[in-house]
Each structure stands twice: as C-alpha cells, then as structure tokens.
C-alpha positions in Angstrom: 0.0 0.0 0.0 1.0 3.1 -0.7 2.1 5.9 2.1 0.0 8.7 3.1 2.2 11.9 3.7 3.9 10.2 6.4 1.4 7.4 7.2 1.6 3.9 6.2 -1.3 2.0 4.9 -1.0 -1.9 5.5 -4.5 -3.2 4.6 -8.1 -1.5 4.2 -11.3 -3.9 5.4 -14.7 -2.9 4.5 -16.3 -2.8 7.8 -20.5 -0.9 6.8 -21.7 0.2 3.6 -25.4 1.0 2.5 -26.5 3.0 -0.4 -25.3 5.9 1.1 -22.3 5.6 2.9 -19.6 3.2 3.5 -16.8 2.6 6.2 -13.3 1.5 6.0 -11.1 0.5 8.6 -7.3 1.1 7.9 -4.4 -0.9 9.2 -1.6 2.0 9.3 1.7 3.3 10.8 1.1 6.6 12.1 3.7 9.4 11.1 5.2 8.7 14.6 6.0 5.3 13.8 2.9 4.0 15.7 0.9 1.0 14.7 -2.4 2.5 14.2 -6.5 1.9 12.5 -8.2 4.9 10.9 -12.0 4.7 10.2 -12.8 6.8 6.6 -16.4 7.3 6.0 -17.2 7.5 2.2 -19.8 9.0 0.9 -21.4 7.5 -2.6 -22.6 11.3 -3.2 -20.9 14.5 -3.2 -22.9 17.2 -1.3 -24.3 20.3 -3.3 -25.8 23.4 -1.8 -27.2 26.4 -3.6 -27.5 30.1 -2.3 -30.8 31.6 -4.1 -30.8 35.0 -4.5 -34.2 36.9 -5.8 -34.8 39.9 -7.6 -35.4 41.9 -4.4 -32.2 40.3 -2.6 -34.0 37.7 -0.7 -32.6 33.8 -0.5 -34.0 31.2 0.9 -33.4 28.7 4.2 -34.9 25.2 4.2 -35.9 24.1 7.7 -36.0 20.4 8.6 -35.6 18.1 11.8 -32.0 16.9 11.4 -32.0 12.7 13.0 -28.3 12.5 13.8 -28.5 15.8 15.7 -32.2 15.2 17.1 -32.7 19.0 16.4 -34.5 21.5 13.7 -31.6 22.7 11.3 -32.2 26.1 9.2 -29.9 25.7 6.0 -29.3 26.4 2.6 -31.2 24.3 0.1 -28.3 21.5 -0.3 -28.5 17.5 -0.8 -26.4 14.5 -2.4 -25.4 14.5 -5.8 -24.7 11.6 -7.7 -21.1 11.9 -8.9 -21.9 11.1 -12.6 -23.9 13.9 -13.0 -22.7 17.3 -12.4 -22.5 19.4 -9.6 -24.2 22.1 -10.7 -26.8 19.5 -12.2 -27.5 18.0 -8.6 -27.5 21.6 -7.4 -30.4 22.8 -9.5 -32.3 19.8 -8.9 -31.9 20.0 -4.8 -33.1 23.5 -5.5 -36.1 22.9 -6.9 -36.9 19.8 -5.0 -36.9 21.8 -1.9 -38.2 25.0 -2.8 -39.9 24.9 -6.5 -37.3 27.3 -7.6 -35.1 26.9 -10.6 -32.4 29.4 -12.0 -30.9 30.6 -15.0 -27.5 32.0 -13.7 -25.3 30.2 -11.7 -21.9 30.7 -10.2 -19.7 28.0 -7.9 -17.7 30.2 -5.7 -16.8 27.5 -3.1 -15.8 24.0 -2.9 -15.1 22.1 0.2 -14.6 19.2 2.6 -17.0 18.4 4.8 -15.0 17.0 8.2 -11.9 16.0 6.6 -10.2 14.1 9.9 -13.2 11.0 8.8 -14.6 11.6 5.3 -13.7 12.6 1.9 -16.5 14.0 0.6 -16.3 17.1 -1.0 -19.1 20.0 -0.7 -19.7 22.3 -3.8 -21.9 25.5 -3.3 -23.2 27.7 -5.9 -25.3 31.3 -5.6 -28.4 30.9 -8.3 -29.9 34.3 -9.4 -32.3 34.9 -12.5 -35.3 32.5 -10.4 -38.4 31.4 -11.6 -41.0 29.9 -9.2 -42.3 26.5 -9.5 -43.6 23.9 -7.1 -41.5 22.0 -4.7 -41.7 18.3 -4.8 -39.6 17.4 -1.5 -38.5 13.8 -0.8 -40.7 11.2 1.4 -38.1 11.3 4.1 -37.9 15.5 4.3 -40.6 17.7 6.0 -39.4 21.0 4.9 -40.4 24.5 6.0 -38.9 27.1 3.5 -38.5 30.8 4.6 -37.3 33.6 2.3 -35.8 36.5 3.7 -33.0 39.1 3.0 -29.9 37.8 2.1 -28.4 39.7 4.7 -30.7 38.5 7.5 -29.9 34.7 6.2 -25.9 36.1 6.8 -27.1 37.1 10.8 -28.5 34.2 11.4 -25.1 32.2 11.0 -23.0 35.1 12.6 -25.7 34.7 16.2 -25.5 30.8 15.8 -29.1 30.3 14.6 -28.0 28.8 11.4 -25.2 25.4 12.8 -25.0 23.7 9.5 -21.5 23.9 8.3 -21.9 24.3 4.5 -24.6 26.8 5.3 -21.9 29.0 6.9 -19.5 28.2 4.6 -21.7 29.6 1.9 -22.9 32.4 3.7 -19.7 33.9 5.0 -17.8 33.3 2.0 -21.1 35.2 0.0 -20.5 38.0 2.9 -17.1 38.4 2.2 -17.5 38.5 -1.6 -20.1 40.9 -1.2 -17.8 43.4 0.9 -15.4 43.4 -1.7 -17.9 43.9 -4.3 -16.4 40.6 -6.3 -19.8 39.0 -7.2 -21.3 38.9 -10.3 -22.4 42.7 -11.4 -25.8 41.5 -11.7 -25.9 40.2 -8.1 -24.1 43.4 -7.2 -26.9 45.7 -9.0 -29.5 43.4 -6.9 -27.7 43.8 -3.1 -26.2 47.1 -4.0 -23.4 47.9 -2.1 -22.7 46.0 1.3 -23.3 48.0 4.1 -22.6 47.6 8.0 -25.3 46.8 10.5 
C-alpha cells in the first residue's frame, strides 16, 4: 500500500456500507512510527448546496428536523449529488426539490470538505440568481419548511448561531465576504447594491 504523507497503509477492510455511505477500517503506521487503524467514512454522493438569490435580494433557508442531531436545522437548500452527473446539475435539482425554484444564472464560488479528519466527501456551493418559481416536490423522508428573507438576514442568522449547519456557513460567509469586496457577479451586485454595516 502506498504511504499517506507520512502514514503507512497496511490493509483496508470494509467494515459498513449502504446505499449511502460506506466505512473502512485502515491498518496503518502513524507518522510517529505508531501502529495504528483509521475509520474513513465515504460518501457514494458528493454534497451540493445552492445560495438563491431573488430579484429583491432575498434567499431562501430550508428548515427540517436533522436525525443525527435530534434538532430543527435552518440551512441552505443542499443534498447529495450523484457523482456522474454534475455538480451544478445536482445543485439545481436540490433547488427545486426543496423550494420549487429553478435558476438561469449560476456561479460556484466555493468547494469544500465536509469533516476531513473521517470523510472525503467534497461540498460544492453555488449562488443561483435569475429565479423562476415553480412547485416544490420534497422527498418522502424531508418535511421541509422554507422561509425567504434578506440575504443579509440569512448572513445574521449564522454570525448569532441560529444557522449550525456547516456548509450553510461556509456559503454564507464566503457570499458575505465577496459581497464586501464587491467581487460578485455585477448583476448580483446591481440586486444587493453595495454592502453596508449593521
């Protein structure tokens, strides 16, 4: 097996899979010379999330009960992806399953990992402008709410810890900071104007 920037992989044993995930257990030196295991969770997705923006400079946040966290979750629409089909592709299509909105501009300004010390799945996140409304045609397993408000109120929310959801705030933050510097799209920029403090 090959090494890992300074860890040694000896033997990889499937331990759980199921449609949606599966886990590895690693047999491995550690860069310290330290026999080892690491557990890698892999996802058979990647995750997409989409920042809406309307006309007036409103997004949206989709609200469900999260069952790992036994909590309510506001976030940015977002989902799986199969990794065949585009990002952007899975993006719309999250997007409209959760809200009944689709969009004809789109721009990926962020790609991530999710929790990178047990998974490799990658996060990409796009801001959607140019919307049209449809109908929303959620999954069985999702009972969404869906609340649209100003962008900027969507960027409070995950500075005062309302919004928890880490590619939420990964989106939002990196949108705030774009905004600042007046590097989005001009026609985003026409719709927010300029950013102004609280």
């Amino acid at each position: 097996m090959r090494p890992r920037g300074g860890w040694q992989t000896h033997s990889v044993r499937r331990v759980y899979e199921n449609r949606w995930i599966e886990v590895d257990e690693h047999q491995v030196t550690t860069p310290g010379g330290m026999p080892g295991i690491y557990g890698v969770v892999g996802f058979r997705s990647i995750a997409v999330g989409v920042v809406p923006l309307d006309a007036q400079g409103r997004t949206v946040l989709v609200g469900q009960y999260r069952y790992t966290l036994d909590a309510y979750s506001w976030e940015i629409p977002e989902g799986g992806g199969d990794p065949r089909v585009s990002p952007q592709e899975s993006a719309a299509r999250e997007l409209s399953e959760e809200t009944g909105l689709s969009a004809a501009r789109w721009l990926e300004y962020l790609r991530l990992h999710t929790s990178n010390s047990v998974t490799n799945e990658v996060g990409h996140l796009y801001l959607a402008w140019d919307l049209t409304e449809g109908v929303a045609e959620p999954e069985d397993t999702e009972e969404l709410a869906v609340r649209r408000l100003p962008l900027k109120e969507a960027i409070e929310m995950a500075l005062s810890g309302e919004i928890t959801d880490a590619m939420s705030l990964a989106a939002l933050f990196k949108l705030d900071l774009m905004w600042r510097r007046g590097q989005l799209p001009e026609a985003v920029l026409d719709t927010l104007g300029p950013w102004q403090g609280a």
